[in-house]
VMD Tcl script that draws the C-alpha trace (Angstrom):
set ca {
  {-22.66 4.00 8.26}
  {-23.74 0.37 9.42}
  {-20.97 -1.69 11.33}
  {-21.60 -5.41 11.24}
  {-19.41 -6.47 14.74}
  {-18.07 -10.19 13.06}
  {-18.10 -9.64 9.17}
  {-18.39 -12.50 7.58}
  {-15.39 -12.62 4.66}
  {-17.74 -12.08 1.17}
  {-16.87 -14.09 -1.73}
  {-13.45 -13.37 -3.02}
  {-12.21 -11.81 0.37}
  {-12.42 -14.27 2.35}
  {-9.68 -16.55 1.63}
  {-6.51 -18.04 2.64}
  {-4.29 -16.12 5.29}
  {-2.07 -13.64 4.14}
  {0.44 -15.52 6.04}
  {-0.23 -18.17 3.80}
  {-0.27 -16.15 0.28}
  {3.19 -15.47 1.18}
  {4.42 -18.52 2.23}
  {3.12 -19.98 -1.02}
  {4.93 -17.13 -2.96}
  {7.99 -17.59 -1.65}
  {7.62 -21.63 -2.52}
  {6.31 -21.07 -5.85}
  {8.16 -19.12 -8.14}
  {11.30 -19.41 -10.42}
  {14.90 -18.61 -9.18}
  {13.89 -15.03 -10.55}
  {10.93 -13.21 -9.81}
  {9.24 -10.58 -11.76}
  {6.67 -8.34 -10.33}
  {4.23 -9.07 -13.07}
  {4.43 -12.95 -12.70}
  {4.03 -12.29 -8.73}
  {0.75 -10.28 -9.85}
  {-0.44 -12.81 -11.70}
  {-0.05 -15.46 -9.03}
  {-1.90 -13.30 -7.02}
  {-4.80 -12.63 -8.74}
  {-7.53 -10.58 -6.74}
  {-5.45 -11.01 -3.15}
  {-2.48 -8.63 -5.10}
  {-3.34 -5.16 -3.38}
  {-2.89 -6.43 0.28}
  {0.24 -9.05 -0.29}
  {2.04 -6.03 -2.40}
  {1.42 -3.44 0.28}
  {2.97 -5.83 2.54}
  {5.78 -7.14 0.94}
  {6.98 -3.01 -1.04}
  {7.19 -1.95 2.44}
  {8.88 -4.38 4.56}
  {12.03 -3.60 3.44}
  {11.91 -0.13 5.39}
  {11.73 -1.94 8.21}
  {12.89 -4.46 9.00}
  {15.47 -5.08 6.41}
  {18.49 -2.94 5.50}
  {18.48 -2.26 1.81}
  {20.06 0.95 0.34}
  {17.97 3.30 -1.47}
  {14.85 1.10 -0.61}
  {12.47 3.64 -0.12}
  {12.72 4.96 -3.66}
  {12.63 1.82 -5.30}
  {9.92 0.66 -3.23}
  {7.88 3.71 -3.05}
  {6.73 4.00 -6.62}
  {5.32 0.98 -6.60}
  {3.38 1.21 -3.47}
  {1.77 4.71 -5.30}
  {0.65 2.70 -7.98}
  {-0.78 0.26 -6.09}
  {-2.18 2.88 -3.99}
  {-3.92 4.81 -6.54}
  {-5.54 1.39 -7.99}
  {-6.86 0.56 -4.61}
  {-8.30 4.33 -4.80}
  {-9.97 4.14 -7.96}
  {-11.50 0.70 -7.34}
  {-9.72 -1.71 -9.84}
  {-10.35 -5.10 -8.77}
  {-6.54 -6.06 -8.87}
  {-3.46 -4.51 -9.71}
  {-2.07 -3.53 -13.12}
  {1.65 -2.39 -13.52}
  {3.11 -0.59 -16.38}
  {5.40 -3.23 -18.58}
  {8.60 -1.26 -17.40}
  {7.91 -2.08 -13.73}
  {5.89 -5.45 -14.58}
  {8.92 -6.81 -15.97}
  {11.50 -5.74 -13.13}
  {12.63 -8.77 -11.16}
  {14.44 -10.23 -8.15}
  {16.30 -12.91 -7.91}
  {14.33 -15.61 -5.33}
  {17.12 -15.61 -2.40}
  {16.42 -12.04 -2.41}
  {12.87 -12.07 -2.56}
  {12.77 -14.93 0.43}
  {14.77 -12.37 2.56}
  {11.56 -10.33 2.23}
  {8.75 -12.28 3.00}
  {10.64 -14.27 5.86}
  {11.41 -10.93 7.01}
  {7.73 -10.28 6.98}
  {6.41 -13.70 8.05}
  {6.92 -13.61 11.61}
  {5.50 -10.04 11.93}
  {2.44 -10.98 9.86}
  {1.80 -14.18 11.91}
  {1.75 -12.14 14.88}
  {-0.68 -9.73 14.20}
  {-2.95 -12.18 12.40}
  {-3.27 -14.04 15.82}
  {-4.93 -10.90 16.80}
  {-6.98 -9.90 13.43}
  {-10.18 -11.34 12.22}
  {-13.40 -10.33 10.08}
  {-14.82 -7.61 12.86}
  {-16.36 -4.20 12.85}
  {-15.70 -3.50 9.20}
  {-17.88 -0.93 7.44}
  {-20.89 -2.36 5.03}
  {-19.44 -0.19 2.69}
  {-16.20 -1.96 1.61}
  {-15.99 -0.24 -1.43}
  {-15.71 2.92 -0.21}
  {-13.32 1.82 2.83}
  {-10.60 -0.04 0.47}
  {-10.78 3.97 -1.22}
  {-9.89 5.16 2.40}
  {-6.93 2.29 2.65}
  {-5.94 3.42 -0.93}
  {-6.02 7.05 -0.16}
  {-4.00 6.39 3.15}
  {-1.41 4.25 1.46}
  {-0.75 6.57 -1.33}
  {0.30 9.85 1.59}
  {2.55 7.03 3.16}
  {4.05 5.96 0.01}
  {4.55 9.28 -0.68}
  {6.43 10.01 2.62}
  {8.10 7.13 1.72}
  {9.73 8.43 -1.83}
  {11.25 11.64 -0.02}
  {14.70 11.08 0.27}
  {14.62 11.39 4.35}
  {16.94 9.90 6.56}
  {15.21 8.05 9.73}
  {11.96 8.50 8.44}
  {11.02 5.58 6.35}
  {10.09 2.84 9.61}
  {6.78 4.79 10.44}
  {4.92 5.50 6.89}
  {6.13 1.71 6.08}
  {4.78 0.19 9.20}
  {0.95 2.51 8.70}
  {1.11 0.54 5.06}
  {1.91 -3.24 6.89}
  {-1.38 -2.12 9.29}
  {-3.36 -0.70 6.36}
  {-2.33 -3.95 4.03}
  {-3.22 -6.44 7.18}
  {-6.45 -4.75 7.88}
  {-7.41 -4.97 3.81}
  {-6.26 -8.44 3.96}
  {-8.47 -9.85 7.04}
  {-11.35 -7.40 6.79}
  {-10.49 -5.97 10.39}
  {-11.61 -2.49 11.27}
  {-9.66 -2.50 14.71}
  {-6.54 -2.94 12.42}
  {-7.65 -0.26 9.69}
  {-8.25 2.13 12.58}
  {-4.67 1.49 14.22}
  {-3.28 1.69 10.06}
  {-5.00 5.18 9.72}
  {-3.55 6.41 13.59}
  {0.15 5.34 12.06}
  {-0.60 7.33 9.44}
  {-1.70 10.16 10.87}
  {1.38 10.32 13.14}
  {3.60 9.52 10.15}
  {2.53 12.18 8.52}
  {3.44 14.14 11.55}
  {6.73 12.94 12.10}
  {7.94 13.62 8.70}
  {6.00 17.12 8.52}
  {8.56 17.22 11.84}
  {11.87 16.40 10.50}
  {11.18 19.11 7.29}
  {10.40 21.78 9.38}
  {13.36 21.12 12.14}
  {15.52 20.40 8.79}
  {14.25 23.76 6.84}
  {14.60 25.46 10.42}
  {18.52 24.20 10.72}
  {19.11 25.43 7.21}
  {17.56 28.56 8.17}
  {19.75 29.25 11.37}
  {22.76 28.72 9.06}
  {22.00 31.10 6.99}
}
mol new
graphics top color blue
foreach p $ca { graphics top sphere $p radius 0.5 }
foreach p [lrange $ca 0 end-1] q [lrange $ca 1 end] { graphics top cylinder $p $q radius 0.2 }
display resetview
């Protein structure tokens, strides 16, 4: 597989900052926001922005019961990046959810100053020629986290979340130093969780 060390951003990719998608976002919308009016403000950037902005909340903000509500989502979008749609479709019944804005500003200026910290240190570099077939990879990778995400585990939602902020950043700036540290957090999310099951299911079985 050919690795071109400074990829030029291709038509479509290579746009404004995801910094700067969700600055505008936040600026943009009407004092509630749906997730199918967000999509459509999006256009093709939706799959990186989204993967961002359903998983910040297991980070770095305290919302109850986050994880599920944020976690179905993130599948879907996951299994669109997988397939290879060029943007992301919701079903109505999730397309026509919405937030009201102060909410939705708690989230991206919770994300902002993460995002504008990495993005000083991602560019275009040593991304695959096959794109196609990486943005599968990203897909595949987000869909286990989001998955780890759904389970109803206490503790464990920071380190699948944080893989998908990596994964989304590395989508988003074409970055394979990025995509490589996005699939390492996943790999030791997925062993952290496997972790807390089996001490969990070991507990349970000292009990009885």
């Amino acid at each position: 597989m050919t690795i071109h060390p400074d990829v030029a951003p291709v038509p479509g990719d290579a746009r404004r900052r995801l910094s700067d998608v969700l600055r505008d976002l936040e600026a943009g919308l009407g004092p509630r926001i749906a997730l199918g009016d967000l999509i459509s403000g999006l256009h093709d950037r939706s799959f990186a922005p989204l993967m961002v902005l359903f998983a910040v909340p297991n980070v770095f903000l305290y919302l109850p019961g986050s994880s599920v509500i944020t976690g179905l989502p993130l599948m879907i979008v996951a299994l669109q990046l997988l397939v290879g749609r060029p943007a992301v479709w919701l079903p109505r019944a999730l397309s026509n959810r919405s937030v009201d804005r102060a909410s939705f500003q708690r989230i991206v200026r919770a994300a902002l100053p993460w995002v504008e910290r990495i993005e000083r240190l991602a560019r275009p570099r040593l991304w695959p020629a096959a794109s196609a077939g990486i943005d599968r990879v990203i897909g595949l990778a987000c869909l286990a986290m989001a998955m780890l995400l759904f389970l109803p585990i206490p503790f464990a939602n920071g380190p699948p979340a944080l893989a998908i902020i990596a994964l989304g950043l590395a989508l988003s700036e074409r970055d394979g130093v990025w995509l490589v540290a996005g699939l390492v957090a996943s790999a030791l999310a997925t062993v952290l969780v496997a972790a807390i099951l089996g001490g969990g299911a070991f507990a349970i079985a000292q009990i009885f």
